[in-house]
C-alpha positions in Angstrom: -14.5 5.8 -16.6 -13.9 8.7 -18.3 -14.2 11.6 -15.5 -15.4 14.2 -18.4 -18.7 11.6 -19.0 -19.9 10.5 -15.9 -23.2 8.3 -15.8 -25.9 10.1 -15.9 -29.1 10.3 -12.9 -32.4 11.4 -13.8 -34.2 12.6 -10.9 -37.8 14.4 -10.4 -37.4 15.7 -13.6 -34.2 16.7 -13.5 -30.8 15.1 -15.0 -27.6 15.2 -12.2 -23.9 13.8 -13.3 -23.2 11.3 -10.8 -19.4 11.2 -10.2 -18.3 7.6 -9.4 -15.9 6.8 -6.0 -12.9 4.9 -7.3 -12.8 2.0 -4.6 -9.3 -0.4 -4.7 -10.2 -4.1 -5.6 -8.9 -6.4 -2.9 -8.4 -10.6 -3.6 -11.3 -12.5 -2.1 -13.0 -9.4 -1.5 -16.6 -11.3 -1.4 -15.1 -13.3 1.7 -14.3 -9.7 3.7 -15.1 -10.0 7.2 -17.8 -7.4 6.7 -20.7 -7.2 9.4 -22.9 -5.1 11.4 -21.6 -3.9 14.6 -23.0 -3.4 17.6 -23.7 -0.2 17.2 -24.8 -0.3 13.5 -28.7 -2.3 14.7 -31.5 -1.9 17.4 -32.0 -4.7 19.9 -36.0 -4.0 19.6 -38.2 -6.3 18.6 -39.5 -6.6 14.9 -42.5 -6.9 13.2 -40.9 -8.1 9.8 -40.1 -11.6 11.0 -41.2 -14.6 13.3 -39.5 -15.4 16.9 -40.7 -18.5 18.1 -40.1 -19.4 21.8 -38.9 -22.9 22.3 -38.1 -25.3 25.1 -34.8 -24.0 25.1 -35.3 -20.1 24.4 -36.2 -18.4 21.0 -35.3 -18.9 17.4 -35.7 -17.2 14.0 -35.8 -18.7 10.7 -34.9 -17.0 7.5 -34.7 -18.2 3.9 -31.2 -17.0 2.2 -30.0 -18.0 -0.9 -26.6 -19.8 -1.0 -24.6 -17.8 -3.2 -24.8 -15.3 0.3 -23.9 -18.0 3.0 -20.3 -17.0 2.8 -20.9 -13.2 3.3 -22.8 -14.7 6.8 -19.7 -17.0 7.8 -17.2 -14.7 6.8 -13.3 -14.8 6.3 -12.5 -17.6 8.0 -15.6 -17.8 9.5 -14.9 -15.0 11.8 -18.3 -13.0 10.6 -20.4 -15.5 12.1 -18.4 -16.4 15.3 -18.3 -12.9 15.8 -22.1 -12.4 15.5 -22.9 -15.6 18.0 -20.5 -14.0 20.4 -22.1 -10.6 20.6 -25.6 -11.9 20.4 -25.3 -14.7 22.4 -26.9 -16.7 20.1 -26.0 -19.7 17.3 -26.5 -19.7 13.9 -26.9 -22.8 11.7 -26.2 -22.5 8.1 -26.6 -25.1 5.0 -23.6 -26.3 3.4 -22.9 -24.2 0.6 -24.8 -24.9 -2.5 -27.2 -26.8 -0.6 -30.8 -24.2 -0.5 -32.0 -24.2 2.9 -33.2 -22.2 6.0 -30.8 -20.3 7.9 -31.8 -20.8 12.2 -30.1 -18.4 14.7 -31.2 -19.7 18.3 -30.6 -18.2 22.0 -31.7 -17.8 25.3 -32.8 -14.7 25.1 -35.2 -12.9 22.6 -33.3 -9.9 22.4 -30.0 -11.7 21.0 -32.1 -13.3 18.4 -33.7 -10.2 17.1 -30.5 -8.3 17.2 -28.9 -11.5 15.0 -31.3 -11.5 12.7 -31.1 -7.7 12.1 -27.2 -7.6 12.0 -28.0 -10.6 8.8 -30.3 -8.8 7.0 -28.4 -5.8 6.7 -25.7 -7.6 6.1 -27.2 -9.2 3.3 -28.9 -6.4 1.9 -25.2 -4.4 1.4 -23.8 -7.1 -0.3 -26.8 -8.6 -2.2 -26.8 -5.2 -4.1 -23.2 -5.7 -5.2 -24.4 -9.2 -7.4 -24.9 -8.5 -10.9 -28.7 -8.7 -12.0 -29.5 -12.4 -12.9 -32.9 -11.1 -14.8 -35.1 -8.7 -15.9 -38.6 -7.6 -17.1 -38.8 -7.2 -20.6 -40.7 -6.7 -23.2 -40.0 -8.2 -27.0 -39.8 -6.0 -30.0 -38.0 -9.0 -32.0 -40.8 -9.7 -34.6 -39.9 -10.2 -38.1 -41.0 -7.1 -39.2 -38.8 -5.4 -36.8 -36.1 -7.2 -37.3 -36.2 -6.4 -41.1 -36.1 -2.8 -40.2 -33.5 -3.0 -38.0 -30.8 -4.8 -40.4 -31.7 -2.3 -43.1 -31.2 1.2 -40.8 -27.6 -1.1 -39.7 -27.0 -1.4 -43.2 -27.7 2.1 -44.2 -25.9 3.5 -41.1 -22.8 2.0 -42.3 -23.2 2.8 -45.5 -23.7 6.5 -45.1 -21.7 6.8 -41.4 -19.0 4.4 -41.4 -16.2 6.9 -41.7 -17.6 8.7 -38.4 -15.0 8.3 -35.5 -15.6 5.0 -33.4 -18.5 3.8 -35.8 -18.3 0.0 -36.8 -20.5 -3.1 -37.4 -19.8 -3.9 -33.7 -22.0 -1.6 -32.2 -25.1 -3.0 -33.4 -28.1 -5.1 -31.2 -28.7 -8.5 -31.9 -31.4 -8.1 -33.7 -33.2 -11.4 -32.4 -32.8 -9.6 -29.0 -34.3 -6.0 -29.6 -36.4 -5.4 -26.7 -37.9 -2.8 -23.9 -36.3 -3.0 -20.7 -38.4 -2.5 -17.1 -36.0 -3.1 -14.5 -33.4 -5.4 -13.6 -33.7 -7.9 -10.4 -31.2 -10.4 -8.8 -32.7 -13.5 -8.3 -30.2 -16.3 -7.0 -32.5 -19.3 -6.4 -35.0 -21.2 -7.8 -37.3 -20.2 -4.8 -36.7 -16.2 -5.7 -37.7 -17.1 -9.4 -40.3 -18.4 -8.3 -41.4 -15.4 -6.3 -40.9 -13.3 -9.3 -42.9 -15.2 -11.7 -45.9 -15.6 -8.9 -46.2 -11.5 -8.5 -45.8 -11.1 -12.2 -49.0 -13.2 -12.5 -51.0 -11.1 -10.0 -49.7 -7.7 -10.9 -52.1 -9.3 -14.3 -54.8 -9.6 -12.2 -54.1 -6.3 -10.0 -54.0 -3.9 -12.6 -52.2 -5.0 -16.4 -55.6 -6.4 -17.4 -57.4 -3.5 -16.2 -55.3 -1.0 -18.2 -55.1 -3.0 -21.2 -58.3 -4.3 -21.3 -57.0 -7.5 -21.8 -55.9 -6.6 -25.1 -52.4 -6.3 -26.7 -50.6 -2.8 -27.1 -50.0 -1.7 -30.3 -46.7 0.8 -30.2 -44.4 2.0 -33.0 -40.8 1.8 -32.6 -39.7 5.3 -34.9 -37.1 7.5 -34.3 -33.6 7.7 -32.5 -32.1 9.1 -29.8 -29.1 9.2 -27.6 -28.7 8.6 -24.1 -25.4 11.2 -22.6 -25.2 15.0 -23.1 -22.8 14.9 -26.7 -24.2 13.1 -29.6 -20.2 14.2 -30.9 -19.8 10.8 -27.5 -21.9 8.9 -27.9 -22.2 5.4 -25.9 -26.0 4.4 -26.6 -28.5 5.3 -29.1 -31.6 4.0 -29.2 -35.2 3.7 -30.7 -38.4 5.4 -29.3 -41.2 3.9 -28.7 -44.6 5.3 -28.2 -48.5 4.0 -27.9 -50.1 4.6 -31.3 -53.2 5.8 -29.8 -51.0 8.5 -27.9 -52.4 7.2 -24.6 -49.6 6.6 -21.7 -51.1 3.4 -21.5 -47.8 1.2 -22.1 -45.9 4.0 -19.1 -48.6 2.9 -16.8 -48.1 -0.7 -17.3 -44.5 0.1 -16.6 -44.4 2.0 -13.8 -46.7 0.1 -11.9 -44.8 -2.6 -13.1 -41.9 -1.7 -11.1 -43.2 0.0 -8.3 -45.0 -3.4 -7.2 -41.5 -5.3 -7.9 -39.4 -2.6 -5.8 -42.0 -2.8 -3.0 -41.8 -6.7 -3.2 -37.9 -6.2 -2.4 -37.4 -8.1 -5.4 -36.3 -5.1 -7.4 -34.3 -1.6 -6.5 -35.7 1.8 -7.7 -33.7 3.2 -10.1 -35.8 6.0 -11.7 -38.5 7.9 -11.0 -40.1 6.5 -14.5 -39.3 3.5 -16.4 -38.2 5.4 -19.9 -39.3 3.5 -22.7 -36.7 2.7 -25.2 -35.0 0.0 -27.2 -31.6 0.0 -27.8 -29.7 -0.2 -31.5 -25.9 0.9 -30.8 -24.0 0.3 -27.6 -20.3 1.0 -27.0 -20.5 -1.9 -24.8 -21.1 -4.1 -27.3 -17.8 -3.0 -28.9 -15.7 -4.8 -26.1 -17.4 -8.1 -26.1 -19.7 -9.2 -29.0 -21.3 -11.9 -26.3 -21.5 -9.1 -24.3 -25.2 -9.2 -22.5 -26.7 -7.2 -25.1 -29.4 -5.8 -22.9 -29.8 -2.3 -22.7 -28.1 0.5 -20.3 -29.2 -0.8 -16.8 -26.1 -3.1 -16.8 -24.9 -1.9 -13.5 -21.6 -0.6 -12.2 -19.5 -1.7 -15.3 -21.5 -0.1 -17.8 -19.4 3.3 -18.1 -16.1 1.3 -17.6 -13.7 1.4 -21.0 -16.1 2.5 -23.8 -14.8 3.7 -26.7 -17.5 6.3 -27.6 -18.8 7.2 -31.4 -19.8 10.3 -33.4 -23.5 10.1 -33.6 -24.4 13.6 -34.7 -24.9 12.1 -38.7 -26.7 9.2 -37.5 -28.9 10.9 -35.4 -29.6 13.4 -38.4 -30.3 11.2 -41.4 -32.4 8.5 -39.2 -34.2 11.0 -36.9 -37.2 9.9 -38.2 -36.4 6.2 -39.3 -39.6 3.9 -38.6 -38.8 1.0 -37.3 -42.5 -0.6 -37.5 -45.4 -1.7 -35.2 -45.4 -4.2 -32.6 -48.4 -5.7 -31.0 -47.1 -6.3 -27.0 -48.9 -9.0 -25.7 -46.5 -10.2 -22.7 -44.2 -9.4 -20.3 -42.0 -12.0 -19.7 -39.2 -12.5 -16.9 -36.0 -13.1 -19.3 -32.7 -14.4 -18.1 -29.9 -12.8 -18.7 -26.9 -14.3 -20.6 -29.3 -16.4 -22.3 -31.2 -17.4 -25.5 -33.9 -19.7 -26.7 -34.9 -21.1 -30.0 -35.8 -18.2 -31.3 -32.9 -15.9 -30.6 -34.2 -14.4 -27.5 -33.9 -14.5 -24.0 -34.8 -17.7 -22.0 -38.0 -17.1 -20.3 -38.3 -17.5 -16.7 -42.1 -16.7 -16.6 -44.5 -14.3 -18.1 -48.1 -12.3 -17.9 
């Protein structure tokens, strides 16, 4: 990462540089004997899950998916002997790859509870660290769009080309263009599931109600870029707005996300989805199967990027219309991923 261009955070209104801690890499680092101390979790009982009492004592179930088994067993499996020893309890996991219930049992409630806890926080530190698996979307690929889109790439490297770091390698898939909402890790087919069942009642809870039931007709027109020096630039991208001016599509959004990162199924990232499409990305540069998503790729997306001069571009296509788009659905798209059209497999959709 370039220290002079750190990522950017936008926050109540206001934008903050977020300097990045450097952290050394270490071999089989996803099997480090990480865990929650003693210390680190109350003993209390918890409202967020079931203890049932059995013949022999108490036992909780909880549903994990089984990429994270091995941050539970541990090195060795000294994560989980070290949790039945200090809980008193034993833990029973599925073999990996095999999608199951994890069952901590023990004589006394307390233990349990305390397992339980020391898990889930467990999982929650290193379930953050997975790369998103999927995320909300909405299409702006239609023909019409797409059109547009080759002839502003054509007519950007026609009149920009000799503009440092500039090149055909920059450029969206055009088959892909699309809004971003928010990025989730889903690891099963259970979580998936989960997804696609609240994006069918967030329909019912409040999408129809905005919409009426009707499709959103935006216009895609106009550029922008996303750091502080169009001179470094790393991701420019089309603007989209309601053509009736209302905040209709921003609603949609927001409450979009807000349901998903109250669900657990998503982390908040801003305090407002910003609506945008993107057209240029350094990171595309790298990698031309590069997940050509947007700039919510995590960690890695401010990691070697060659930066271009986009003071021209943004001058001579300030005002460059892309077209209309009638947005009908929002559909659960899978990352690394295309169907017969050119666009993201679909995991589900409202």
């Amino acid at each position: 990462m370039d220290v002079l261009r750190p990522p950017l955070i936008r926050i109540g209104g206001r934008v903050y540089r977020k300097n990045l801690i450097h952290e050394q890499a270490f071999p089989h680092e996803e099997e480090e004997d990480f865990y929650a101390g003693p210390g680190d979790c109350a003993d209390e009982p918890c409202d967020a899950f079931v203890v049932e009492e059995t013949e022999r004592g108490f036992q909780c179930r909880l549903e994990v998916p089984s990429p994270l088994y091995k941050y539970i067993i541990g090195k060795k499996g000294e994560t989980k002997k070290r949790l039945e020893t200090e809980t008193r309890t034993s833990i029973s996991i599925p073999k990996p790859g095999v999608e199951g219930e994890i069952v901590i049992t023990g004589q006394q409630r307390s233990g349990v509870i305390s397992a339980r806890t020391r898990i889930d926080v467990l999982l929650d530190s290193f379930r953050k660290k997975q790369p998103f698996t999927h995320f909300l979307s909405l299409a702006l690929n239609q023909p019409a769009i797409q059109e547009k889109f080759l002839q502003f790439k054509e007519e950007v490297l026609e009149k920009c080309s000799k503009d440092h770091g500039v090149s055909s390698s920059l450029f969206q898939n055009p088959a892909k263009l699309h809004l971003t909402l928010g990025t989730l890790v889903l690891l099963n087919e259970q979580e998936i599931q989960k997804a696609c069942d609240l994006l069918q009642r967030c329909k019912e809870d409040f999408v129809d109600q905005i919409t009426g039931g009707q499709p959103l007709t935006v216009e895609v027109a106009g550029v922008e870029y996303m750091n502080d020096d169009p001179a470094m630039t790393d991701v420019l991208y089309a603007k989209v707005h309601m053509k009736d001016g209302s905040d209709r599509l921003q609603m949609v959004a927001d409450q979009l996300v807000d349901r998903f990162v109250a669900s657990g199924l998503m982390l908040k990232e801003w305090d407002r989805v910003k609506l945008h499409a993107t057209v240029m990305n350094t990171l595309f540069r790298k990698d031309p199967t590069e997940e050509r998503n947007n700039t919510m790729t995590g960690k890695s997306s401010f990691k070697e990027r060659e930066s271009f001069n986009g003071q021209n571009i943004l001058k001579l296509f300030e005002n460059f219309h892309f077209g209309e788009v009638q947005l009908d659905s929002v559909r659960l798209s899978q990352r690394f991923s295309s169907d017969a059209s050119g666009y993201y497999a679909t995991s589900g959709q409202l």
